[in-house]
C-alpha positions in Angstrom: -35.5 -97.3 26.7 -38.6 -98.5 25.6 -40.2 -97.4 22.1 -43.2 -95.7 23.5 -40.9 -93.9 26.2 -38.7 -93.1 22.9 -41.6 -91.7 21.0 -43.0 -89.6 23.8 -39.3 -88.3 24.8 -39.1 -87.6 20.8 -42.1 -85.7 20.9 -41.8 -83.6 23.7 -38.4 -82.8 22.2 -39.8 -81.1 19.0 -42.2 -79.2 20.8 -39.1 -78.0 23.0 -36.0 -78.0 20.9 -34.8 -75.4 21.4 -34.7 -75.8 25.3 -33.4 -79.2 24.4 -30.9 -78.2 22.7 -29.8 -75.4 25.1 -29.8 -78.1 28.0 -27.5 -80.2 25.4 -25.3 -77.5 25.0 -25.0 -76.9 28.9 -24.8 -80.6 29.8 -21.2 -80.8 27.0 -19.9 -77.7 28.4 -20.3 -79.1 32.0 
């Protein structure tokens, strides 16, 4: 993955962490 795609994947996590983190969760349990 490139650094900018990185950065913006970063970003768009903190703004949606706690979707992220749910998805996360889902993805494991799957």
């Amino acid at each position: 993955m490139s650094l900018p795609a990185a950065r913006m994947f970063n970003d768009v996590g903190n703004l949606n962490s706690g979707a992220v983190v749910a998805l996360a969760q889902a993805c494991q349990q799957d």
